[in-house]
C-alpha positions in Angstrom: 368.7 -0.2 38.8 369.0 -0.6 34.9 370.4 3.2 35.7 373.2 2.4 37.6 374.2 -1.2 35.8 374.0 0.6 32.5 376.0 3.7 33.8 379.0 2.4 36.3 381.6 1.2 33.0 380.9 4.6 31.0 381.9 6.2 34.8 385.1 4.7 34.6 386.0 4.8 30.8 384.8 8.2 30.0 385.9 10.0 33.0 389.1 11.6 30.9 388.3 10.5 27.6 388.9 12.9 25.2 386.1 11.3 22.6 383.4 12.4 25.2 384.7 15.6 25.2 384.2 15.9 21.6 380.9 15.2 22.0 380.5 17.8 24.5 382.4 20.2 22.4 379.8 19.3 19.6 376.7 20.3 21.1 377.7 23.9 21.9 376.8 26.3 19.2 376.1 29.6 20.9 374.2 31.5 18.9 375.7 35.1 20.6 372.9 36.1 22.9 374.3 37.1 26.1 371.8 36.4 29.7 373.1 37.9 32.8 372.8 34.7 34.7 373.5 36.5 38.4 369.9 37.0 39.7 369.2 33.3 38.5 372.1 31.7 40.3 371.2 33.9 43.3 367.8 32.9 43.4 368.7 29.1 43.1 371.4 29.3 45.5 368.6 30.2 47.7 366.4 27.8 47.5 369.3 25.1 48.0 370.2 26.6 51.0 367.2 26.5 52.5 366.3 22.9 51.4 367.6 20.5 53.8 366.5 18.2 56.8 364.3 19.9 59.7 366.7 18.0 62.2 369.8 19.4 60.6 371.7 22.6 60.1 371.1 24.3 57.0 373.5 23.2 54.3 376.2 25.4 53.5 376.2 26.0 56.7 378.0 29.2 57.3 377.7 30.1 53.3 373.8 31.0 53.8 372.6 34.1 52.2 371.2 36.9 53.6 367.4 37.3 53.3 366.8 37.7 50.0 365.7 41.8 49.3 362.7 40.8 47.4 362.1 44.3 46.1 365.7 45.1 45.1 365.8 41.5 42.7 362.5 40.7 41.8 362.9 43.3 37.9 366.1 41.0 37.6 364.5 37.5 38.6 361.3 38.7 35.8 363.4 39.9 33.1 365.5 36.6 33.5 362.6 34.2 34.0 360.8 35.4 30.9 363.5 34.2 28.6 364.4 31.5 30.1 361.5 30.1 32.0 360.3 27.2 29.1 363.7 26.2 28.4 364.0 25.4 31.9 360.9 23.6 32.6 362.0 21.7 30.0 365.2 20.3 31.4 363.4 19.7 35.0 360.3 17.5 32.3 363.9 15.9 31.1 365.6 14.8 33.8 362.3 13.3 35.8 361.5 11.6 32.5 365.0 10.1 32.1 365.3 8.7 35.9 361.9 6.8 35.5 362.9 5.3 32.2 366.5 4.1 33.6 368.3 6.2 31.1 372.0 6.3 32.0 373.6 9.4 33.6 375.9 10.6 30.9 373.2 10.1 28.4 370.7 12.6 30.3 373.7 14.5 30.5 373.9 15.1 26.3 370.7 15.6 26.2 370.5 18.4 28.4 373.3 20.3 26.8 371.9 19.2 23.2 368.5 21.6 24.3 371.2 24.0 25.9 373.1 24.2 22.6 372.5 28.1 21.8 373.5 28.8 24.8 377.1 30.0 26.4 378.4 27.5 29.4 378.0 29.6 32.1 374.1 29.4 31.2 373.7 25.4 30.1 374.6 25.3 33.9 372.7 27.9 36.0 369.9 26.7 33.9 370.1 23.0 34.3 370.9 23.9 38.3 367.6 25.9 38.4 365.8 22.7 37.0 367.1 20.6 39.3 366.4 23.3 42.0 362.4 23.4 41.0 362.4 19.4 41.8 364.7 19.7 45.2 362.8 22.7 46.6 359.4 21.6 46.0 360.3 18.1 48.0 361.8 20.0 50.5 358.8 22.5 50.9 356.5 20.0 51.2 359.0 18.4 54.1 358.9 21.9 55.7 355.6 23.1 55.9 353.0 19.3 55.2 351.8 19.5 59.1 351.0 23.1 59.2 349.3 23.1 55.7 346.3 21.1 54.3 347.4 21.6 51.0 350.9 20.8 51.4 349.7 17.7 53.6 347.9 16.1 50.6 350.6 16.8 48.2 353.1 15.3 50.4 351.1 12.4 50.8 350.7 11.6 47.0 354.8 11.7 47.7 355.2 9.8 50.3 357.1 12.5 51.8 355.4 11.8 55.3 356.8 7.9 55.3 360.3 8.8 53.8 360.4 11.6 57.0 359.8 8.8 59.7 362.9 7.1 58.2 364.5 10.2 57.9 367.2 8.1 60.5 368.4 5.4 57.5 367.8 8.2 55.3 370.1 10.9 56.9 373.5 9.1 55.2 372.0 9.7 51.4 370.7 13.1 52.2 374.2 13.7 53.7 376.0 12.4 50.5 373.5 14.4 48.3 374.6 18.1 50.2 378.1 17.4 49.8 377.9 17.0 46.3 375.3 19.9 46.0 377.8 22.0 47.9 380.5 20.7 44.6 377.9 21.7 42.5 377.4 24.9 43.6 381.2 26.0 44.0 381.8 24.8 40.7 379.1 26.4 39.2 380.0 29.7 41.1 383.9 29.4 39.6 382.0 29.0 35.9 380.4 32.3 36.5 383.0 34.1 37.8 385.1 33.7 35.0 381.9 35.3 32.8 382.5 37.8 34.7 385.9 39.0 34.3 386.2 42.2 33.3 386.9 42.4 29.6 388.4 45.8 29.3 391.5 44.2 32.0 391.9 40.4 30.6 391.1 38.9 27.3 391.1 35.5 25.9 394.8 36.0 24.7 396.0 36.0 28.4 397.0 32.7 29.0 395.7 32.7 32.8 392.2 32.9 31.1 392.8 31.2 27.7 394.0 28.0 30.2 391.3 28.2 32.3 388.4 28.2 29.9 389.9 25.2 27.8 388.8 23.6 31.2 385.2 25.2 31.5 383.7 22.4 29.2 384.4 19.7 31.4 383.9 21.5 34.3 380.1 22.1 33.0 379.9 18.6 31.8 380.4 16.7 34.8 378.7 19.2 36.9 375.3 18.4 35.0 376.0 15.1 35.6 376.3 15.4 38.7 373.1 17.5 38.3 371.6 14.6 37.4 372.8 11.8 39.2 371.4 13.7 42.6 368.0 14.4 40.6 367.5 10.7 39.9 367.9 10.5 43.6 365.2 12.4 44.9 363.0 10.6 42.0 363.5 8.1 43.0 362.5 8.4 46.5 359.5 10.0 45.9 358.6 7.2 43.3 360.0 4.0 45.3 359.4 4.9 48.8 362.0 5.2 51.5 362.3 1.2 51.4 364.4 1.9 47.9 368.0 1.7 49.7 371.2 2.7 48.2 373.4 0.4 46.9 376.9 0.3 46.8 376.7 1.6 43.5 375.2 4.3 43.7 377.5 5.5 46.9 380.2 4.2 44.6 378.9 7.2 42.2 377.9 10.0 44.5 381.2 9.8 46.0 383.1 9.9 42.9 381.3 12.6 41.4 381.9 14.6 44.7 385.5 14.1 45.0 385.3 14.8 40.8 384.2 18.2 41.3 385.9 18.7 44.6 389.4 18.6 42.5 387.4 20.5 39.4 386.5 23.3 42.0 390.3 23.2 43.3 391.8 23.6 40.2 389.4 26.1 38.6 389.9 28.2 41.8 393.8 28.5 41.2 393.3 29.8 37.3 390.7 31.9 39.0 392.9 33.7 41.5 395.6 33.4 38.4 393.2 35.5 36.5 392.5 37.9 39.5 396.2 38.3 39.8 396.8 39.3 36.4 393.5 41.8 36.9 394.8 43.2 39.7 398.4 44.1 38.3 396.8 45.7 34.9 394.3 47.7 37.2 397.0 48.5 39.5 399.4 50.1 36.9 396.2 51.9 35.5 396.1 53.2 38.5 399.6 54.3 39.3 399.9 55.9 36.0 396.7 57.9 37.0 398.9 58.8 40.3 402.0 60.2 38.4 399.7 61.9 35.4 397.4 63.8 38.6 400.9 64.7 40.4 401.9 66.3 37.3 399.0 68.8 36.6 397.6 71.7 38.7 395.1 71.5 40.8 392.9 74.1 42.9 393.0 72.8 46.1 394.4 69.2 47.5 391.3 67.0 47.6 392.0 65.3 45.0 395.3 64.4 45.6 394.3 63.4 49.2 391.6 61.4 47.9 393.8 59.4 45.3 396.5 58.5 48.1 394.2 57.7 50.8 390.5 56.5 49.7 388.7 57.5 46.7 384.9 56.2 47.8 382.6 58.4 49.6 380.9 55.2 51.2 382.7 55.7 53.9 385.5 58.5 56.1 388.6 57.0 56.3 390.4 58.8 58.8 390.9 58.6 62.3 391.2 61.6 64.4 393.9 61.6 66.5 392.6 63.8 69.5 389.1 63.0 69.5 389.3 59.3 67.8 386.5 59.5 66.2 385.8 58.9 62.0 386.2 61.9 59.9 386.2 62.6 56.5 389.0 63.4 54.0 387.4 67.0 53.5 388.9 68.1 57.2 392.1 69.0 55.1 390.9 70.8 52.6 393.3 73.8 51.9 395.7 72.7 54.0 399.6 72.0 54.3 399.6 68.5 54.8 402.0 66.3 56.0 402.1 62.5 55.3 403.7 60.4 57.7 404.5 57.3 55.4 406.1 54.0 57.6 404.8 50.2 57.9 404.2 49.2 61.8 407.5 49.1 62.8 408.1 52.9 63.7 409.8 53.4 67.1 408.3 54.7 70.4 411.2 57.4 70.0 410.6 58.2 66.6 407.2 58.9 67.9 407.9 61.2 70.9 410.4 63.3 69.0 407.6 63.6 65.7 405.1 64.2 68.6 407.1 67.4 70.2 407.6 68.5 67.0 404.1 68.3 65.9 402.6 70.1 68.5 405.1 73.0 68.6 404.2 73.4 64.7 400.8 73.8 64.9 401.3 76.4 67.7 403.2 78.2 64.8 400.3 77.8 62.5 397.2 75.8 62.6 397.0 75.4 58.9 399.7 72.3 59.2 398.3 68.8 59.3 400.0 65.5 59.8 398.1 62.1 58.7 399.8 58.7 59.2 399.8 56.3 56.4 400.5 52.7 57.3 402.5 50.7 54.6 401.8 47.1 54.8 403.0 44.4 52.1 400.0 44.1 50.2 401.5 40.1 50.1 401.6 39.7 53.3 398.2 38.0 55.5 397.0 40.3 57.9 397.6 38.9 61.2 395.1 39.6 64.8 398.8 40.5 66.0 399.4 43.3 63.6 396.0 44.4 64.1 397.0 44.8 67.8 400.1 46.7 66.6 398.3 49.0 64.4 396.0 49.9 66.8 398.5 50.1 69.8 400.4 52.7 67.3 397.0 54.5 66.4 396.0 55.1 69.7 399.3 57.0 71.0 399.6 59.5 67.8 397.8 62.6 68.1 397.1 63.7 64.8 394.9 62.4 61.8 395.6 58.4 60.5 394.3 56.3 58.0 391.7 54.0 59.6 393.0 50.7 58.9 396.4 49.7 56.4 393.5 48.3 53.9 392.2 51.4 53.0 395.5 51.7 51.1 395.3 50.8 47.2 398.3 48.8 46.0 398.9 51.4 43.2 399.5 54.0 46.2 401.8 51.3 47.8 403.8 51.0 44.6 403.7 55.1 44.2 404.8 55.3 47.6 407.8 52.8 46.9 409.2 53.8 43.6 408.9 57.9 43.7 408.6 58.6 47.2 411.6 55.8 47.6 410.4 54.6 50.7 410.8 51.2 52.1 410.5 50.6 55.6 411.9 53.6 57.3 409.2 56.5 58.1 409.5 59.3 55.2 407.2 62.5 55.9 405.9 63.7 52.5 405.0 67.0 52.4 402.0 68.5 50.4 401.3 72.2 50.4 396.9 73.2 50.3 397.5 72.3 46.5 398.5 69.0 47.1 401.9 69.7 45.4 405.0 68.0 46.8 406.9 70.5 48.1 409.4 68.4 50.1 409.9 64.3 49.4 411.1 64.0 52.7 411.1 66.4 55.6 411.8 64.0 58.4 415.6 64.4 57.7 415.5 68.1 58.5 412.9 67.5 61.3 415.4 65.4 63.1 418.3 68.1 62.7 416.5 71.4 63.1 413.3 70.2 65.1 410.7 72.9 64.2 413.0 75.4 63.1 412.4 73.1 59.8 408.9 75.0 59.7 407.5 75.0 57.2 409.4 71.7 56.2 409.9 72.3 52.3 412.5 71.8 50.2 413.6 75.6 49.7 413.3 75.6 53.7 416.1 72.6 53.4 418.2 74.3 51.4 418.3 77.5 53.2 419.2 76.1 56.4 421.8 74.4 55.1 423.2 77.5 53.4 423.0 79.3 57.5 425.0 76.1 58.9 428.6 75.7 59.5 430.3 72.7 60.7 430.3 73.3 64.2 429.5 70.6 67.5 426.5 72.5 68.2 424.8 70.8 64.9 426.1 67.3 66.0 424.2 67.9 69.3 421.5 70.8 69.3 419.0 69.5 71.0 420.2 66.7 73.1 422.2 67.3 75.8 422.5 71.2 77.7 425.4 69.8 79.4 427.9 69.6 76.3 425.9 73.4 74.7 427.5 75.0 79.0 430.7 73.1 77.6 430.4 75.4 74.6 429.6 78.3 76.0 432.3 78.6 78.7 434.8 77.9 75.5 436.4 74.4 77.2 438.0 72.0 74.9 435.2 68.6 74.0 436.2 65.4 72.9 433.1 63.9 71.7 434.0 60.3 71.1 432.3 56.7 70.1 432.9 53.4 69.4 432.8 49.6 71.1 436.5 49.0 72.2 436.4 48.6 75.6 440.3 49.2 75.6 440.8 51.7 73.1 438.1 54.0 75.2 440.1 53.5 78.4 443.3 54.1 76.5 442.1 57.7 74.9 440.2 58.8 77.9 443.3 58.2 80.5 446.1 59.5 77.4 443.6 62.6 76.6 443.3 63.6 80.1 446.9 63.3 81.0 447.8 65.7 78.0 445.0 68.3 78.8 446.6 68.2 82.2 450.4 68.8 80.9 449.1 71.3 78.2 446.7 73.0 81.0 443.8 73.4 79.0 440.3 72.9 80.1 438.9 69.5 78.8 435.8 67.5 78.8 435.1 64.3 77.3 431.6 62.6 76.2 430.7 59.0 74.8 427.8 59.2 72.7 428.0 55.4 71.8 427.9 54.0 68.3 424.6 53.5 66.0 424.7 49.7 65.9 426.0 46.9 68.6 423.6 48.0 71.3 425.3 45.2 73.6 428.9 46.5 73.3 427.8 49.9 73.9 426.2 48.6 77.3 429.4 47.2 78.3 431.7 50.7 77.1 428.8 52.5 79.6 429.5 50.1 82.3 433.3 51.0 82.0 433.0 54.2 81.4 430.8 53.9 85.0 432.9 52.3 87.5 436.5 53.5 86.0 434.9 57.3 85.7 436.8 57.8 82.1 434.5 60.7 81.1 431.0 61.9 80.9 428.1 59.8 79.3 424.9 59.8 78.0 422.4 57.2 80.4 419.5 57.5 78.0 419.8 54.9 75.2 417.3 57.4 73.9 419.9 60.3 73.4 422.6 57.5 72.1 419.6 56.8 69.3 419.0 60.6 68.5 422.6 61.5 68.1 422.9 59.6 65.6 419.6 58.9 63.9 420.4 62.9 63.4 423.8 62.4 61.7 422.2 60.2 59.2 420.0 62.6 58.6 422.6 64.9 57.7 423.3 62.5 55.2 420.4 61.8 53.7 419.8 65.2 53.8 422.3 66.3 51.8 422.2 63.6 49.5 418.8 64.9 48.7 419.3 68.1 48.4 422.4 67.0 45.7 425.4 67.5 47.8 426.6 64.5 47.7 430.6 64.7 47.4 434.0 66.6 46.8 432.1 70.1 46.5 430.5 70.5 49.9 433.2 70.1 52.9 430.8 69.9 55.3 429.7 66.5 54.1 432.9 65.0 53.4 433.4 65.6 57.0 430.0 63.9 58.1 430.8 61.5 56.0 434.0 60.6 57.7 432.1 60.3 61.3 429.7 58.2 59.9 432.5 55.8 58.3 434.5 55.8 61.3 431.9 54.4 63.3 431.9 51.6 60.9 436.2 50.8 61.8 436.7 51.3 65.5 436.6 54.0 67.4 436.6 57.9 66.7 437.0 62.0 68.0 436.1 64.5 67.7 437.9 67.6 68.8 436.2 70.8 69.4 436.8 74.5 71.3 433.8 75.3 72.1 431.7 75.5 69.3 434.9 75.3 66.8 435.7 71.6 65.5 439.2 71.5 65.5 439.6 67.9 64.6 437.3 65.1 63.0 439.8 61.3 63.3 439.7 58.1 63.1 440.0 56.5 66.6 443.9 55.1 65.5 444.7 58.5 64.5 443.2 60.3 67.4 445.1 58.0 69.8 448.2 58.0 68.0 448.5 61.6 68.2 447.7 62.4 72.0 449.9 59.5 72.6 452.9 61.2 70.4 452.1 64.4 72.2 456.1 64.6 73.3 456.5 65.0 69.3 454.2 68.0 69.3 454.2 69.9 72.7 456.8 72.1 72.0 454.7 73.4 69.1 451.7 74.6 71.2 453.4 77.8 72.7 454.2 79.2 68.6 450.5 77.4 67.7 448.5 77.1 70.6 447.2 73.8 71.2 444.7 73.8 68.7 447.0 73.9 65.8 449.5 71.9 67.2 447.4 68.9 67.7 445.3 69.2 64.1 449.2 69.4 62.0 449.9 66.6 64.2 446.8 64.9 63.8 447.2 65.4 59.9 450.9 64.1 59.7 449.6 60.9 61.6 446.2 60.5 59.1 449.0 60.8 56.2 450.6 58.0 57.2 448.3 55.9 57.7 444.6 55.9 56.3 442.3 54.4 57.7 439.4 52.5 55.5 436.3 53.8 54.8 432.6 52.2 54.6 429.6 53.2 54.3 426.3 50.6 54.7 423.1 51.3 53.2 420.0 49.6 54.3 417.4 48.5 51.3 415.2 50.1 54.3 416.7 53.6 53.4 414.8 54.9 50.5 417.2 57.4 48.4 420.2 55.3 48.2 423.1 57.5 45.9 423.8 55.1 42.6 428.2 56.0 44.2 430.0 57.6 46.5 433.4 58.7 47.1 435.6 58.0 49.7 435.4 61.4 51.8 439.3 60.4 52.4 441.1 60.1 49.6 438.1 60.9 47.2 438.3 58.1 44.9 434.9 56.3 43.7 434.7 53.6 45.9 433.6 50.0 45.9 430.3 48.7 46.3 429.4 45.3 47.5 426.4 43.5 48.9 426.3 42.8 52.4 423.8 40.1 54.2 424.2 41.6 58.5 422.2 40.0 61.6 422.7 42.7 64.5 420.6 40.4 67.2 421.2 43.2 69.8 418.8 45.3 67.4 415.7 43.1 67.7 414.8 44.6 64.3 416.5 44.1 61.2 415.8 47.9 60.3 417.0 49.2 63.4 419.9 50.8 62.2 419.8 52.5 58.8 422.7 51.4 57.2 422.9 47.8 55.7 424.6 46.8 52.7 428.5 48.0 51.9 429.3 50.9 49.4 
C-alpha cells in the first residue's frame, strides 16, 4: 500500500511535466551500438499472447501469432539473447525487488532506464517488456500446466497459484484490467519500433513527419515502462499476498489511467506513423516513376521488362488472369509479343466491351502474335469496397483476353505513369506495345472505334495512313452501323442525317425537307441518330419520330452510342495525330458536327456518299424553308449546288455559336482551339454539368467549355 499512497500525487503532477521529462531525457546516453530488437519483441509478444486465464479467450484475441517457426528464429532469438540476456535479468531482479520494498512506480521507472542508459529507446523497451514477460509467463505456465505436472504442481504451490485460481471469479476484473493495458503496452511498444525501422535511405530525421514524431518517443517509452511496472507490481503482489490482497480504488484509479494514457499515446504515435509512411511512400513512388520513364526510354530486347514494371515485378506470384481458360498465368505468356494494354478504372461500358470484343477476336484471326491485357485503374485513395470487388470481378469474368488479377497488383508509380504520359483518366485508353515493349501507339482505341480492325496493326504510322486514304464522306460518319443508310448510298439517293432534342424543330425539318424533295423530285431519306448527351430527350424525339413517322431511326440506344462515341474519336484522333485546326478541312468540318450538337439541332446533307452540306439546325431549316428563294436555281445547278450557295448565304448571315466540352475524363485535352467557324482562338471556361439521364458522370466525353 506504501506503493500506491506514495505514488497517486506524483501520477497527477508529473503526468505532463516537463521537469520529469528532463529527467528522462537525462538518463539516455546511447553509446551507438545498434540491436535488431525484432526477434526479441516477436518472441515476447508470444508469450503474452499465450498467457491469459484458462476460462478465457486468449488476449489479443484476434492479434495472436502464428505458431512460432522455431527453426527459422531460434539463430535470431541466440544472437539476441546473448547480448542482452544479463541486462535483462537484471531489470526482471529490479522490478520484483522494487514492488516488495513499496518503491513508488515512477521511481522503478528511472531506475530501469538509468541501467538502460547505453541503450537507444526502442531497446530500453523491448527489454524491459521481456523482463516483465519472464515474470508474467512463468505465472501463467504454472496456471497452465500445475495439474498435469508434478513439478509445475509444487512450484505453483510455493505461489499460491492453486488458491488465487479458485478465486479466479473476484479475480477475473484485475486480470481483465491488466490485458487491457498489456494490449496498450504492446501497441505502443510496436509504434516505437516501427519508427526504428523506417527506412533511412527514404526519410531522415530532417523530415518533419519523423523529426515530430520522435520528439514524442521519450514519453512514449517512459510511461510505457511504467506501465510496465505498475502491472509487474501486480502479479507480485499476488503471488506474495495471496488472492485475499484485493484492489483498491487506487490502484483501479491507476491501471485505468495508465491504459487510457497509452491508449491516446498509441493514437497519436499511429497518425505521425502513417504520416511517415505517407511521405515513404511518395519518395519511393517517384523513385519509381522515374525508373518508369528512364526504362521507356532505352532499348530493350524483348518486352518483359517493360511488362513486368507496368504490371508486377515479383516472381512470388502470376498476376494475370486468363481470359479463356481463367486460370493464373504468368507474365512470361507475352513474351515477344505485340501487346495491347487496355487501361480503364471499373466503369467501362457493356458496349464498349462488345465492340473491343468483336474487334479482338477478328485481330487475332489476322495474327496470333496480338495480345490484349486489361489494366484496372483504381484511385489508389480510395477504400476498396466488397461492391467494387463484385464489379471487378463481374467485368473480369465477361472479357476474353488476359487481365490483371486484382486492381492491387497495380503500383501507384504505374498509376501516376499511366495518368500523366499516357493522359488517361477515366475513359479506357488502349496502349499499344510492340514484342519490344516500345510504345508504338498512345492510344489505339480512337482508331479502333472508326476503322474497327482495319486499324490492324493499331500503331501510330497505321493512324496516320488511314487518315491520309480518308475523305470526308457519310460512309466514315457511319461505316459500321447501320447497312440501311450504306443501300442509301449505293443506290445514289439524297440522306439527311440529322440530330438533336427539339421535339419541334425535328418535326419542322422532317415535314419542310420532305415537302421540298417532293417539289424538287429527288429521291430522299432521312435518319435521326440522336444526340451524345440528354438520353431522356432523345427518348421522347424517338417517340415522335414513331407515331408521326417523320423519318427513319435508329431503335438501338446502342447504335445512337456508337455513332457518336466514333465522331469523338475522330477528334481525338486527330488531335493526336496533330491535326488540330485551320490546316486539315476534314476536321474543321467534324468539328462543326460535334459543336452543333452542343446548340440545337443539325444536318447533314449527302448524295450518296458525297456530303454536300454540314449546318447548323437554324441554318439547315432556314434554307429548305426559303426554298421559293432558291428553286429556280436547281435547273442551271442541280439541287446540290443550289441548296449548299443557299445554305452558305443563310450561315453568312447568321452564325451560329460554337462549343466544344471537354471532360477532365478525356485524357489528351488540346491547351486551344479554334472556332471551326470563323477560326478565331476561342474562349475557354470551366464548366461544373449534372446530366442525371447519364447515370455516370463520365458518360459522355465532353465536360468542361472551350
Amino acid at each position: 500500500m506504501q506503493l500506491i499512497k506514495g505514488d497517486r500525487g506524483g501520477m497527477l503532477s508529473m503526468s505532463d511535466d516537463s521537469v520529469m521529462m528532463k529527467q528522462v531525457q537525462a538518463t539516455h546516453a546511447p553509446d551507438g551500438r545498434e540491436v535488431d530488437v525484432a526477434p526479441l519483441l516477436h518472441l515476447v509478444e508470444d508469450i503474452l499472447n499465450r498467457a491469459t486465464l484458462q476460462v478465457e479467450p486468449p488476449l489479443l484475441a484476434g492479434q495472436a501469432h502464428a505458431e512460432m517457426e522455431e527453426k527459422n528464429h531460434q539463430i535470431s532469438y541466440s544472437i539476441v539473447l546473448d547480448a542482452l540476456s544479463y541486462v535483462i535479468d537484471r531489470i526482471s531482479c529490479e522490478i520484483a525487488y522494487k514492488a516488495l520494498g513499496g518503491a513508488d512506480a515512477h521511481g522503478t521507472t528511472m531506475t530501469i532506464l538509468e541501467t538502460l542508459t547505453s541503450f537507444q529507446w526502442d531497446a530500453k523497451l523491448v527489454m524491459t517488456l521481456a523482463a516483465f514477460a519472464l515474470h508474467y509467463g512463468e505465472f501463467w505456465l504454472l496456471a497452465q500446466i500445475y495439474s498435469s505436472n508434478q513439478l509445475a504442481k509444487s512450484m505453483a504451490i510455493l505461489k499460491q497459484l492453486p488458491t488465487i485460481l479458485e478465486h479466479s471469479g473476484p479475480l477475473k476484473p484485475r486480470f481483465d484490467a491488466l490485458n487491457k493495458l498489456i494490449k496498450n503496452i504492446l501497441e505502443v511498444t510496436r509504434s516505437v519500433v516501427k519508427f526504428k525501422e523506417l527506412p533511412p535511405s527514404y526519410i531522415s530525421q530532417d523530415v518533419p513527419a519523423l523529426s515530430a514524431a520522435m520528439a514524442h518517443v521519450p514519453a512514449a517509452v517512459y510511461w510505457t515502462v511504467r506501465a510496465i511496472v505498475a502491472c509487474a507490481n501486480q502479479i507480485t503482489l499476488l503471488t506474495t499476498m495471496g488472492h485475499e490482497y484485493a484492489l483498491t480504488t487506487t490502484e483501479s484509479w491507476e491501471l485505468s489511467t495508465l491504459e487510457h494514457k497509452l491508449t491516446n499515446i498509441h493514437e497519436h504515435m499511429r497518425k505521425e506513423l502513417a504520416t511517415c509512411h505517407q511521405h515513404i511512400d511518395e519518395k519511393r513512388s517517384l523513385e519509381e516513376y522515374k525508373m518508369l520513364v528512364d526504362m521507356f526510354e532505352m532499348i530493350h530486347i524483348d518486352n518483359m521488362k517493360v511488362l513486368k514494371s507496368l504490371i508486377y515485378s515479383k516472381d512470388d506470384m502470376q498476376p494475370l488472369v486468363d481470359g479463356s481458360t481463367k486460370r493464373r498465368v504468368s507474365i512470361e505468356v507475352l513474351r515477344r509479343k505485340n501487346v495491347l494494354l487496355l487501361i480503364s478504372d471499373l466503369n467501362i461500358s457493356n458496349d464498349e466491351l462488345a465492340i473491343l470484343e468483336q474487334i479482338y477476336n477478328e485481330t487475332t484471326r489476322l495474327d496470333s502474335q496480338y495480345e490484349v491485357i486489361w489494366i484496372p485503374v483504381v484511385d489508389p485513395s480510395i477504400v476498396w469496397t466488397e461492391a467494387m470487388h463484385k464489379q471487378f470481378e463481374t467485368l473480369q469474368s465477361t472479357m476474353p483476353w488476359y487481365t490483371v488479377s486484382h486492381p492491387s497488383v497495380i503500383e501507384k508509380a504505374v498509376v501516376r505513369y499511366i495518368r500523366e504520359k499516357w493522359h488517361f483518366r477515366n475513359k479506357a485508353i488502349l496502349v499499344v506495345l510492340d514484342p519490344q515493349g516500345r510504345v508504338v501507339s498512345p492510344n489505339a482505341i480512337h482508331m479502333m472505334w472508326i476503322w474497327g480492325s482495319n486499324a490492324f496493326p493499331f500503331t501510330s504510322l497505321r493512324e496516320e495512313s488511314l487518315w491520309r486514304e480518308e475523305a470526308w464522306r457519310l460512309e466514315l460518319l457511319v461505316n459500321g452501323i447501320d447497312p440501311m443508310i450504306l443501300n442509301w448510298i449505293k443506290d445514289g439517293k439524297y440522306i439527311f442525317l440529322y440530330g438533336g432534342d427539339d421535339v419541334e424543330w425535328v418535326r419542322k425539318f422532317t415535314n419542310t425537307a420532305r415537302a421540298v424533295a417532293v417539289a424538287s423530285r429527288i429521291p430522299l431519306e432521312m435518319a435521326y441518330v440522336g444526340k451524345s448527351t440528354k438520353k431522356e430527350l432523345v427518348r421522347r424525339v424517338l417517340a415522335t419520330i414513331t407515331v408521326e413517322k417523320l423519318s427513319y431511326f435508329w431503335q438501338d440506344p446502342t447504335m445512337i452510342w456508337f455513332f457518336w462515341t466514333r465522331l469523338e474519336s475522330m477528334l481525338f484522333s486527330k488531335i493526336q495525330q496533330g491535326k488540330l485546326d485551320d490546316h486539315d478541312p476534314m476536321m474543321l468540318e467534324i468539328k462543326k458536327l460535334l459543336s452543333y450538337d452542343k446548340e440545337g439541332g443539325w444536318a447533314v446533307l449527302s448524295k450518296g456518299s458525297n456530303i454536300i452540306s454540314n449546318g447548323h439546325g437554324n441554318t439547315v431549316l432556314t434554307t429548305l424553308v426559303e426554298y421559293d428563294l432558291w428553286k429556280e436555281e436547281i435547273p442551271v445547278k442541280g439541287f446540290d449546288l443550289a441548296y449548299d450557295d443557299h445554305h452558305k448565304k443563310v450561315h453568312g448571315v447568321t452564325y451560329p455559336c460554337c462549343r466544344f466540352e471537354f471532360p477532365n475524363t478525356a485524357g489528351r485535352i488540346p491547351e486551344g482551339m479554334k472556332c471551326p467557324e470563323c477560326h478565331r482562338y476561342m474562349e475557354k471556361y470551366t464548366t461544373f454539368l449534372c446530366c442525371h439521364d447519364e447515370g455516370h458522370p463520365t458518360a459522355s466525353p465532353f465536360r468542361g467549355e472551350l
